[in-house]
PLY file of the C-alpha trace (Angstrom):
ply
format ascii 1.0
element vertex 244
property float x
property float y
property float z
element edge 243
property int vertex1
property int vertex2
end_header
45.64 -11.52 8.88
46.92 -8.19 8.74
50.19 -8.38 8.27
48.53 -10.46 5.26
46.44 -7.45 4.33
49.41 -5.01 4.56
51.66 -6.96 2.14
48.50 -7.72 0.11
47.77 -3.73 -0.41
51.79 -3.03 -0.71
51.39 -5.56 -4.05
48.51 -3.90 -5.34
49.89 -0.42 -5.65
52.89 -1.86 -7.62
50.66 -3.47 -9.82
48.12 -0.96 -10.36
49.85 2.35 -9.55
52.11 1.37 -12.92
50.91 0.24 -16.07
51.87 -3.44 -15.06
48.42 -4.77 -14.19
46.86 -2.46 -17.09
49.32 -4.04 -19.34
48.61 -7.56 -19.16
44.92 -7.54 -18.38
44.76 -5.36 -22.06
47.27 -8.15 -23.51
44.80 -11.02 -22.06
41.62 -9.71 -23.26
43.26 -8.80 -26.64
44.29 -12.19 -27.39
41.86 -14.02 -26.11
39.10 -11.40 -27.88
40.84 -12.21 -31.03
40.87 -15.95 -30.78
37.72 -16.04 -29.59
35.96 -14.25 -32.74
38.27 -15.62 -35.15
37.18 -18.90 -34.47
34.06 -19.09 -32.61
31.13 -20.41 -33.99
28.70 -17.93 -32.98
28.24 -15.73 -36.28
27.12 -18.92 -37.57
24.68 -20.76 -35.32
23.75 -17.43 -33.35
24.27 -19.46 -29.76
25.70 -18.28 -26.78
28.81 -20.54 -26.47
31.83 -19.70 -25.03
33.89 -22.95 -25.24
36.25 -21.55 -27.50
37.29 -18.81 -24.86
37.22 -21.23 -21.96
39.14 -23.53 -24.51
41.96 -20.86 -24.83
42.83 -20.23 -21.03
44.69 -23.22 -19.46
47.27 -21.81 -22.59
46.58 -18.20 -21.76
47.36 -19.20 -17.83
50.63 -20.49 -18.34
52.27 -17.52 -19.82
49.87 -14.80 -18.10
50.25 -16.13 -14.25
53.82 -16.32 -14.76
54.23 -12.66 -16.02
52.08 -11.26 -13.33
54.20 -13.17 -10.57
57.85 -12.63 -12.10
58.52 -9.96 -10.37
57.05 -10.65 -6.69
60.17 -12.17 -5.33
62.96 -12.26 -8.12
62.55 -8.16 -7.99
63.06 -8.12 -4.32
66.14 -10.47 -4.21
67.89 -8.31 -7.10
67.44 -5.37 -5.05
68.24 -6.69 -1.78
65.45 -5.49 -0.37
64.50 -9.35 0.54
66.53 -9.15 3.71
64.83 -6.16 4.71
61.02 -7.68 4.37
62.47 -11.17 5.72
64.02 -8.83 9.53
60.30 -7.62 9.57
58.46 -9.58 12.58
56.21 -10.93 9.86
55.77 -14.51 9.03
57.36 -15.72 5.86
53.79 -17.46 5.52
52.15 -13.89 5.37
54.11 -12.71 2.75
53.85 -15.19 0.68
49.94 -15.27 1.10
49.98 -11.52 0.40
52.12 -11.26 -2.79
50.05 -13.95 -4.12
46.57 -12.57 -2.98
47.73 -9.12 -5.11
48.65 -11.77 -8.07
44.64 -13.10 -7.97
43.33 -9.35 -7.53
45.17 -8.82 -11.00
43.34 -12.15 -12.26
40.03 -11.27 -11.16
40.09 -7.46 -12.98
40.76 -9.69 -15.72
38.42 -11.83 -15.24
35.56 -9.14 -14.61
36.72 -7.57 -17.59
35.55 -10.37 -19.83
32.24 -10.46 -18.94
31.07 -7.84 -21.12
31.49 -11.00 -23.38
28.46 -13.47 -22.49
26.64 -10.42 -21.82
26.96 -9.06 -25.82
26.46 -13.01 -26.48
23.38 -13.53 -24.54
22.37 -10.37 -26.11
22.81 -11.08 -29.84
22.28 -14.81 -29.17
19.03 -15.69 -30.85
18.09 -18.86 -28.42
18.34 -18.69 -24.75
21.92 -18.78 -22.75
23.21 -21.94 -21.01
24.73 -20.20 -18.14
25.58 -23.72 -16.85
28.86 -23.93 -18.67
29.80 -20.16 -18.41
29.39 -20.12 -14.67
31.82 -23.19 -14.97
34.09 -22.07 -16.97
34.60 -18.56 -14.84
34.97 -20.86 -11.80
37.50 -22.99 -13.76
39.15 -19.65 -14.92
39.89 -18.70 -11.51
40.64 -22.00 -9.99
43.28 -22.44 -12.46
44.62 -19.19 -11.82
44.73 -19.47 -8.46
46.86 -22.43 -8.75
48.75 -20.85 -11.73
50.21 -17.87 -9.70
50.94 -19.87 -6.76
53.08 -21.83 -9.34
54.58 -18.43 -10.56
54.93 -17.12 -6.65
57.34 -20.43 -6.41
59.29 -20.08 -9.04
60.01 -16.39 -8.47
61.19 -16.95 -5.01
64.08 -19.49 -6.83
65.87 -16.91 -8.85
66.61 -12.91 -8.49
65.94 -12.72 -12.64
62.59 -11.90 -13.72
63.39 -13.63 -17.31
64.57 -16.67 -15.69
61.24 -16.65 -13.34
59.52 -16.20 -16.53
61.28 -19.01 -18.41
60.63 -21.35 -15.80
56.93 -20.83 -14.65
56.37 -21.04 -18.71
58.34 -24.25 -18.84
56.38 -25.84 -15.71
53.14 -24.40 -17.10
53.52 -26.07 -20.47
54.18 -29.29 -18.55
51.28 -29.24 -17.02
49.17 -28.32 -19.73
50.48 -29.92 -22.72
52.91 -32.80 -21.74
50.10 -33.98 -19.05
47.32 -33.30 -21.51
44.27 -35.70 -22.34
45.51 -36.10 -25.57
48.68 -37.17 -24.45
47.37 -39.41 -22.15
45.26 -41.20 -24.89
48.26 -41.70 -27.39
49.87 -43.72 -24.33
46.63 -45.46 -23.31
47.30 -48.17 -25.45
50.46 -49.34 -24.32
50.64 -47.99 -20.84
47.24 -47.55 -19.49
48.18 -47.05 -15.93
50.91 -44.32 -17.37
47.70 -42.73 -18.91
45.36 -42.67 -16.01
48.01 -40.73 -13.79
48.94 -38.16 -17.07
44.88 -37.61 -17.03
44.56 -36.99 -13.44
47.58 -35.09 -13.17
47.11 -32.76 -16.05
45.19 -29.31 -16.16
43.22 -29.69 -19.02
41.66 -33.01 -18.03
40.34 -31.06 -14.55
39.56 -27.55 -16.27
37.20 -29.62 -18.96
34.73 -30.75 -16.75
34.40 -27.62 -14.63
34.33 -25.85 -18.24
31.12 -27.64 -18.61
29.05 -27.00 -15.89
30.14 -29.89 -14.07
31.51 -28.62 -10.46
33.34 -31.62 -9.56
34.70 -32.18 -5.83
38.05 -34.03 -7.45
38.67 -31.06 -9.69
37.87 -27.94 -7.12
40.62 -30.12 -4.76
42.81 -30.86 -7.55
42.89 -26.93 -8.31
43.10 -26.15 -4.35
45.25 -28.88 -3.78
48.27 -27.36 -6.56
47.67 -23.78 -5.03
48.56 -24.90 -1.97
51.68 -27.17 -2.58
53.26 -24.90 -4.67
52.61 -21.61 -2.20
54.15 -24.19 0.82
56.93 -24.44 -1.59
57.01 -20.44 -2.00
56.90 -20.46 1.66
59.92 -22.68 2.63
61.92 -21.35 -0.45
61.80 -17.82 1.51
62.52 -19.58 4.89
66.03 -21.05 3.36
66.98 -17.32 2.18
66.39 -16.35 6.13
68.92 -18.65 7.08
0 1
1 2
2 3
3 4
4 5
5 6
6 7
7 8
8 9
9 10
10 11
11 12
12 13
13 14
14 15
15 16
16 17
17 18
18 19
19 20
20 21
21 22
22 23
23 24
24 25
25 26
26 27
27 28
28 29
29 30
30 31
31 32
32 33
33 34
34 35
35 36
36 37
37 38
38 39
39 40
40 41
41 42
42 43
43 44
44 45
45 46
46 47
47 48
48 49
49 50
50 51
51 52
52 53
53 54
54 55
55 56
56 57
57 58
58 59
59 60
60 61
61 62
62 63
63 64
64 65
65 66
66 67
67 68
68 69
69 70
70 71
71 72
72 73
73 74
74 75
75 76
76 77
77 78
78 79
79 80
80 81
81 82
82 83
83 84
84 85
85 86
86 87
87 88
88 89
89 90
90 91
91 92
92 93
93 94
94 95
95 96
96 97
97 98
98 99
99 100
100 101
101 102
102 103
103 104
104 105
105 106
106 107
107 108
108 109
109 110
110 111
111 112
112 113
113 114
114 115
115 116
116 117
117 118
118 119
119 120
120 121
121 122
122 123
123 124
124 125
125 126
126 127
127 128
128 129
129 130
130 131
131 132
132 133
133 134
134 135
135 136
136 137
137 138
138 139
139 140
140 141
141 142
142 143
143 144
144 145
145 146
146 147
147 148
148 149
149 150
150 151
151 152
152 153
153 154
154 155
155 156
156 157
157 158
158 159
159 160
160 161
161 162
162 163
163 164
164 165
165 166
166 167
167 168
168 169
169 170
170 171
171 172
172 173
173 174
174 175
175 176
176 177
177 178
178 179
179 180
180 181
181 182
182 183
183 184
184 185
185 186
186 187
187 188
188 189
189 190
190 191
191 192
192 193
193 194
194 195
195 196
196 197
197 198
198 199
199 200
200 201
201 202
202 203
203 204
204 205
205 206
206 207
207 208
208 209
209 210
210 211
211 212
212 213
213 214
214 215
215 216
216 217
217 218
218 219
219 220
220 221
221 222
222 223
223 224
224 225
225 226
226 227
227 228
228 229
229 230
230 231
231 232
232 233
233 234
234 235
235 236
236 237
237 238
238 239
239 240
240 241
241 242
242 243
């Protein structure tokens, strides 16, 4: 757990000692922000509803996680310094648990720095919040992102380019979230309804819906869990083949 800790606190300063983590939290919350009151419909039935915001991250996750988590490996293999953190008498496990627990300290600042958000809405709202579906939709926020920057911890470890990283955590991302989308699965329902079923279960948006509305599902909290931790014990034994 230390050695977890140490790694963990070594990520942190890169992120937040620079304008990295600064950068794309900003980014995030300007997006979103502008998505959000472009298009919510708030200003016009005064209620406290934040589907529209909750709506926009399973797209905002597959572009953000994968710029936060470019860098984590791909910078150490262009630098060398790879070898140098793989001679340590550190597990390869620990480092990959620590890079990534940095990545979700980045995701949570963001994610505390959108609350301001239901608090001006349940403010300004002029009937009474449902903090059912908010609640739900934070949870599903981080879920997702947990599962998001394991992918992005993966594919860094597969490529000393940070552009390439990028390219392919987008590419994997959009997979997920589009190609394996409920709408998708619905155009196929007809014709393959078995095809459709496994699209639905295996997609992101299907999962991040029902959490989104209050509904705390056990299939979707393992579904979430269960993609963090395949793709970090892919992170993992991608660093144990560069020790050999």
């Amino acid at each position: 757990m230390s050695s977890i800790l140490v790694v963990m606190r070594r990520e942190c300063g890169a992120y937040f000692h620079t304008p990295i983590a600064w950068i794309f939290i900003a980014l995030q919350m300007a997006i979103m922000s502008f998505f959000f009151f472009q298009y919510s419909p708030f200003f016009i039935i005064e209620s406290a509803d934040m589907r529209v915001w909750f709506g926009l991250t399973p797209f905002m996750m597959m572009v953000f996680a994968p710029a936060v988590t470019m860098r984590l490996w791909s910078e150490e293999i262009r630098t060398g310094s790879t070898e140098v953190l793989l001679s340590l008498p550190v597990e390869s496990r620990d480092l990959v648990i620590g890079k990534w627990l940095a990545a979700v300290i980045v995701l949570l600042a963001s994610v505390a720095a959108s609350l301001g958000i239901p608090a001006t809405l349940g403010w300004l709202a002029s009937s009474p919040v449902d903090w059912g579906p908010i609640i739900g939709g934070y949870i599903g926020t981080v879920l997702a992102g947990m599962m998001f920057l394991a992918l992005g911890c993966w594919v860094s470890a597969l490529s000393s380019n940070q552009v390439v990283s990028l390219l392919v955590g987008v590419t994997v991302g959009i997979l997920l979230v589009l190609a394996l989308s409920p709408d998708f699965a619905s155009y196929v329902s007809s014709s393959q309804p078995v095809l459709a079923r496994v699209i639905e279960s295996l997609g992101v948006q299907s999962h991040f819906q029902a959490i989104e509305r209050g509904v705390l599902a056990l299939s979707d909290v393992v579904y979430f869990l269960s993609g963090t931790t395949l793709f970090l014990t892919l992170c993992v034994f991608q660093v144990e083949l560069r020790k050999q």
